[in-house]
C-alpha positions as CSV (number, residue, x, y, z in Angstrom):
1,X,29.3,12.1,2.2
2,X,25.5,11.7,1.7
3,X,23.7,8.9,3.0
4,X,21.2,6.4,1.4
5,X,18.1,4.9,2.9
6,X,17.0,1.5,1.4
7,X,13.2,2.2,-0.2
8,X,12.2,-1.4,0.7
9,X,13.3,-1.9,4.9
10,X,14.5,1.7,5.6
11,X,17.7,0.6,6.6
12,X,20.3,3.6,6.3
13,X,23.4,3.2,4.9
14,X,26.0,5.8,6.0
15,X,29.3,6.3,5.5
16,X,31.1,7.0,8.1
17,X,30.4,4.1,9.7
18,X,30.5,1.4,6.3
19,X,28.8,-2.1,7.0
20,X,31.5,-4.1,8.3
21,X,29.2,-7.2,7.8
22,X,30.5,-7.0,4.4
23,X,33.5,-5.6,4.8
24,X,32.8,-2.3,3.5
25,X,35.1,-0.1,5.9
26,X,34.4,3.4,7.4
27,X,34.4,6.4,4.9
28,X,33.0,4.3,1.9
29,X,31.0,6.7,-0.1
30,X,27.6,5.5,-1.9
31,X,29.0,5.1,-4.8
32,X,32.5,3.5,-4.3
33,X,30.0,0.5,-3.4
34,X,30.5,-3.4,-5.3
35,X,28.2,-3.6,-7.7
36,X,27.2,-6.7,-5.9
37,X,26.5,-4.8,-2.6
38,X,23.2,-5.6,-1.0
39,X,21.0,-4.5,2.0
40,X,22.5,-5.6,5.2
41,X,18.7,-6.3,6.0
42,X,16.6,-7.4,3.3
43,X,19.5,-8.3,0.7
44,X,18.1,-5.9,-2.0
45,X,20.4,-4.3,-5.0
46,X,21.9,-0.9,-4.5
47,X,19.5,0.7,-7.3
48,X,16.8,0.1,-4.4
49,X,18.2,3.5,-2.3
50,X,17.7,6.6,-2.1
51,X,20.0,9.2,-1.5
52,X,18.9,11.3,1.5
């Protein structure tokens, strides 16, 4: 599973460790993502990442 940066703080989001500050658990893929997901860090929409 690819990870994304975020092109506005650089915050990585990867999945094989999810972001459990929203409840996303391990081994969520990019794209399985809410809609409404944001950055962890600066609160910006997922169309603001990158794959990398």
């Amino acid at each position: 599973m690819e990870k994304y940066i975020c092109t506005n703080c650089g915050f990585i989001y990867d999945p094989a460790v999810g972001d459990p500050s929203q409840g996303i658990d391990v081994n969520t893929p990019f794209e399985d993502l809410p809609d409404d997901w944001v950055c962890p860090v600066c609160y910006v929409s997922k169309d603001q990442f990158d794959p990398i």
